[in-house]
C-alpha atoms as one frame of an Amber mdcrd trajectory, in Angstrom:
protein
   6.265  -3.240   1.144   4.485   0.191   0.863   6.332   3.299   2.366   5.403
   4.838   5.661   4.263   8.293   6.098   4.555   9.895   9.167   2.805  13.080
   9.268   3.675  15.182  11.992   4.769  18.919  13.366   6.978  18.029  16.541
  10.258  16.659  15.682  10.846  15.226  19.385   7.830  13.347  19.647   8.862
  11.277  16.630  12.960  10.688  17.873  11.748   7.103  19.906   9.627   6.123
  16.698  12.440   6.783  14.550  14.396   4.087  16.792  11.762   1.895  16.824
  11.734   1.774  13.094  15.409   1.345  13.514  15.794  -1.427  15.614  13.231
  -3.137  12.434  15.064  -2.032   9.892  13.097   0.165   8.388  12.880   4.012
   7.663  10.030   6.103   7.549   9.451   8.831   5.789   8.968  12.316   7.957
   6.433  14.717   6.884   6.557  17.513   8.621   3.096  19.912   8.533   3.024
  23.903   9.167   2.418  25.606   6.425   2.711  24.461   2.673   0.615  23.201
  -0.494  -1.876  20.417  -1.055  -2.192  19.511  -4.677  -5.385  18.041  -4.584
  -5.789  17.189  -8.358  -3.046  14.920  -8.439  -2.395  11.315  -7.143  -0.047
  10.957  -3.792   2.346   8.324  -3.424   0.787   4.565  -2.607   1.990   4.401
   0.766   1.449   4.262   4.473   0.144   7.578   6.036  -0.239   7.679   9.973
  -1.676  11.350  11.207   0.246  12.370  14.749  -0.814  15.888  14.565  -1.633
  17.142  17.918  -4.378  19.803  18.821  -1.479  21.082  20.946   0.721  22.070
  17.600  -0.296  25.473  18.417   1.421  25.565  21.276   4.731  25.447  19.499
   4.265  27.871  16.593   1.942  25.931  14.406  -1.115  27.803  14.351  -2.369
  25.865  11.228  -1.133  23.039  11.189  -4.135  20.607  12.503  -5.861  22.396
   9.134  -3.324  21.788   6.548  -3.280  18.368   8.169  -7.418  18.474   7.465
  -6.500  19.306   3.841  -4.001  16.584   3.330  -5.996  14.184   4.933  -8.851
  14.351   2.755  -6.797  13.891  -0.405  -5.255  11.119   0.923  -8.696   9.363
   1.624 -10.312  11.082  -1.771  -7.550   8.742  -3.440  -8.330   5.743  -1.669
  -4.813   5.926   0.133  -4.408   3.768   3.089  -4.542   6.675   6.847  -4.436
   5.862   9.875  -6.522   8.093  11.894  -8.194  10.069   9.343 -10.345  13.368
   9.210 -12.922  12.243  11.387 -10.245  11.055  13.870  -8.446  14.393  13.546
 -11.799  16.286  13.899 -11.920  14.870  17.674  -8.235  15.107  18.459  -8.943
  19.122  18.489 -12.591  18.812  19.742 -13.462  17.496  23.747 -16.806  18.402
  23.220 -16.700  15.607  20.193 -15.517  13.253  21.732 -17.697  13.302  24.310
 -20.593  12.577  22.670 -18.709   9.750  20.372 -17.770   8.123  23.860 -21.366
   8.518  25.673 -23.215   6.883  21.979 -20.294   3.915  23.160 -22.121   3.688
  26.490 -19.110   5.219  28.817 -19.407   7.529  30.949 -18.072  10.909  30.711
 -18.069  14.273  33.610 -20.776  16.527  33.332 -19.810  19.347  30.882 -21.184
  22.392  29.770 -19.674  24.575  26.734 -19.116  28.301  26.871 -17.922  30.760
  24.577 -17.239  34.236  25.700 -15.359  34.749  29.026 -17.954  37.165  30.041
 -20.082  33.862  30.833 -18.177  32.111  32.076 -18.898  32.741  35.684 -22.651
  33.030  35.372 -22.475  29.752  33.737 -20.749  27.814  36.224 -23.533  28.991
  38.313 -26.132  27.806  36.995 -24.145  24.780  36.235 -23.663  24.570  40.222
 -21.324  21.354  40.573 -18.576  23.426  43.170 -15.502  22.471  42.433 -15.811
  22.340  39.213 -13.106  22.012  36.671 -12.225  25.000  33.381 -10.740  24.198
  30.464 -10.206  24.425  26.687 -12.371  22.373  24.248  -9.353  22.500  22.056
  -6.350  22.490  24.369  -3.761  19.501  24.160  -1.330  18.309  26.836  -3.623
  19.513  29.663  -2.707  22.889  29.225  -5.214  25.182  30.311  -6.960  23.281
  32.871  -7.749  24.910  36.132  -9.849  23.772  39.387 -11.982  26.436  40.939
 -13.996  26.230  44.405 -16.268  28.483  44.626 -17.655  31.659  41.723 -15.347
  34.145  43.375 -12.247  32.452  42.596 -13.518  32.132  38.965 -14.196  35.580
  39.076 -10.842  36.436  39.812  -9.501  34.485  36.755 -11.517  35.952  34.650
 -10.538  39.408  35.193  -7.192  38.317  34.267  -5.618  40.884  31.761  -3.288
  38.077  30.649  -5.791  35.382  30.571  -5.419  32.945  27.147  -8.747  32.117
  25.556  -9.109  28.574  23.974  -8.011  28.890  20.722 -11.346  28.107  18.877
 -12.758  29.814  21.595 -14.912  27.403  23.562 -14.747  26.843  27.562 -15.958
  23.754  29.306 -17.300  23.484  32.870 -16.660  20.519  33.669 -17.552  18.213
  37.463 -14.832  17.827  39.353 -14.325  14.050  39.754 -12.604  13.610  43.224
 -10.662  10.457  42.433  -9.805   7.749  44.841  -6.128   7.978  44.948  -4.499
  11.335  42.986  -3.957   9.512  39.664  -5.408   8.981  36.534  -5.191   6.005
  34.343  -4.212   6.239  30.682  -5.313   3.332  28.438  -2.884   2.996  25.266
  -4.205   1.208  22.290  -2.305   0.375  18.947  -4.264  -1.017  15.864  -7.405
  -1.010  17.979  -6.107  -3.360  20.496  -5.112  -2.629  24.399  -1.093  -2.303
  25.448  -1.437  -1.268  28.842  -2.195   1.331  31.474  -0.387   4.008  32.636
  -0.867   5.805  36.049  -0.056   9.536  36.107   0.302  11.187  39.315  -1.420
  14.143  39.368  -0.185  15.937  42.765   1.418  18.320  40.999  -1.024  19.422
  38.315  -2.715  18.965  35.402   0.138  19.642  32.573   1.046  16.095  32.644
   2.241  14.807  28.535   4.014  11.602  28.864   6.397  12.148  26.460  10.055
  11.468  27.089  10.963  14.764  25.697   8.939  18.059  26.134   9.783  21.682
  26.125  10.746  23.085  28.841   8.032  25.532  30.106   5.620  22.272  30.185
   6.709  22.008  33.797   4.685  18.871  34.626   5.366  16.926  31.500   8.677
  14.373  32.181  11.687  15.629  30.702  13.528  12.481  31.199  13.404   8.864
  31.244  13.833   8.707  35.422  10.532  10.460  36.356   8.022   8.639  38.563
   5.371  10.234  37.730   4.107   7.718  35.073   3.979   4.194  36.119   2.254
   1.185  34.297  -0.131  -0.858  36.168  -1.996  -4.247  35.565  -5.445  -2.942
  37.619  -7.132  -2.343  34.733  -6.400  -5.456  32.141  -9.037  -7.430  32.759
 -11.628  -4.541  33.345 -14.667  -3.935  31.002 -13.429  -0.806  30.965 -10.848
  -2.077  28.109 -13.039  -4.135  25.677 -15.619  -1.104  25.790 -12.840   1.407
  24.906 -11.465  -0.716  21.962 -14.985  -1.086  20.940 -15.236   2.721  20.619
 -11.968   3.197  18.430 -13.824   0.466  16.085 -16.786   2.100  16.058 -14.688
   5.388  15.202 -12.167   3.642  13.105  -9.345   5.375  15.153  -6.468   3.346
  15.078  -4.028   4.727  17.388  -4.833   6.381  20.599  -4.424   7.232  24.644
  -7.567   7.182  26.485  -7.944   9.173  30.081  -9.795   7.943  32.411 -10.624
   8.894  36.177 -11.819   6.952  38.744 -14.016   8.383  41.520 -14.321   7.567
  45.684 -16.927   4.794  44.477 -15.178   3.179  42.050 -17.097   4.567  38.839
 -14.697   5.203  35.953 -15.238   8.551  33.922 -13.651   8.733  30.685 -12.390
  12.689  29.776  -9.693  12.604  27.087  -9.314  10.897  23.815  -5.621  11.660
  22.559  -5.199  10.431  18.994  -1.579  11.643  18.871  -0.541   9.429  21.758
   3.039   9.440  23.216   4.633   6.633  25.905   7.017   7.083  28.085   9.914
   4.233  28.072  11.130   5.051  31.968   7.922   3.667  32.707   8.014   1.087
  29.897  11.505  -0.117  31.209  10.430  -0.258  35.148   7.496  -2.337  34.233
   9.564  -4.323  32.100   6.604  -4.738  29.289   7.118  -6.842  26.665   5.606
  -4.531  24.185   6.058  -1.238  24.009   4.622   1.697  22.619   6.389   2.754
  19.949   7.341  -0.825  19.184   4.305  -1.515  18.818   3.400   1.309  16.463
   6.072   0.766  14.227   5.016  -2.877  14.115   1.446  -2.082  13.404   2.487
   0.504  10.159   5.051  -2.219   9.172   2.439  -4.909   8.897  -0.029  -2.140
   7.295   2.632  -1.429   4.431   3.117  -5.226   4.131  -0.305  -5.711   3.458
């Protein structure tokens, strides 16, 4: 059996995978990404290597880390080593706009989106883009942070004046349709070696800031800090929906192997897919109400186990 490689830069987001590997007896090795040296000319270790950087890192300290992770990534694949979600999965972890267009050449549907970049255009563009409300938010963002609803251009006008107002950090804004959903939830789809898990529902009631990660810090005031929240709950609706086989089409297609997709559903029913998140977390309150027989990380650790026993 081959090591495992997890590459990472949040050392709660990996606690539960850790236990997974546990409860299989096996240990994974941690590599943790911020700063440091890729030596490009030599040969890395024959093993495992699954990517869970997150276009979020920044938001804890680790400006660079999504490009070192670029860097080690393609000497990993230069040398034939065995990655799970690669470069070109990384390049749409930290890029909407990308995966956008990778989702609509899969045939599903996506909001109507516009890109800016400069906040001085920000309002005459959502004029002209004229879908009121509409929805502003990073391109590269992570964890829903950033995203604000806006009625009307005066209210955007306002937020732009903002002296404390954060840019995106690679500096691109999307207007985005606001998708008035049927019931105020969104579904998450989690996937593991290609293949469908389950759903999640995430109530959104309280805003858009909504990681479902069992442990987050503690400004992320809509992300569940503990096991008990009832915010996320898994539900059966969508397991026999095309929705499913079309979305594990598109990580083929993309050769992602690993991933939460977002999805929204509208007043008529029509599903509009808006997030791709290659670093995926699961939360195990909702995983132990639902009583599922597999589970997230279980399943992940199973998936890398039977990769390094290939």
């Amino acid at each position: 059996m081959k090591p495992i490689v997890v590459i990472h830069e949040n050392e709660e987001w990996l606690v539960p995978l850790r236990e997974a590997f546990k409860q299989r007896g096996v240990t994974a090795t941690e590599w943790f990404l911020d700063t440091g040296v890729v030596p490009f000319t030599e040969q890395p270790a024959d093993a495992v290597y699954y990517n869970r950087m997150s276009a979020s890192s920044h938001t804890r300290g680790h400006r660079f880390a999504p490009e070192l992770t670029k860097a080690v990534l393609t000497w990993l694949e230069n040398t034939q080593r065995t990655v799970v979600n690669g470069t070109d999965v990384l390049a749409l972890e930290i890029c909407k706009l990308s995966q956008y267009a990778a989702l609509q050449r899969a045939g599903l549907q996506v909001p109507k989106t516009h890109a800016v970049v400069g906040k001085q255009h920000l309002v005459q563009a959502a004029v002209d883009f004229n879908h009121w409300p509409l929805i502003v938010k990073p391109n590269r963002g992570g964890k829903g942070l950033g995203v604000q609803r806006f009625n009307h251009a005066d209210e955007l006008a306002t937020y732009v004046q903002r002296t404390d107002l954060d840019e995106p950090l690679d500096g691109i804004w999307l207007l985005q349709e606001y998708i008035l959903a049927k019931q105020p939830v969104i579904t998450r789809a989690e996937f593991v070696g290609q293949r469908f898990i389950y759903t999640v529902q995430v109530n959104t009631e309280e805003g858009f800031e909504l990681c479902p990660a069992d442990s987050c810090s503690i400004e992320d005031q809509f992300c569940p800090t503990d096991q008990k929240s009832e915010k996320f709950n898994i539900t059966h609706r969508f397991d026999d929906h095309p929705i499913i086989p079309a979305l594990e089409k598109f990580l083929r297609d993309n050769q992602i192997g690993v991933a939460g997709i977002e999805f929204i559903e509208n007043a008529d029913g029509d599903l509009f897919v808006y997030d791709v998140n290659t670093n995926t977390n699961y939360n195990q309150g909702a995983e132990q109400r639902a009583g599922v027989a597999a589970t997230g990380m279980g399943s992940l650790a199973d998936y890398l186990i039977g990769l390094a026993r290939e």
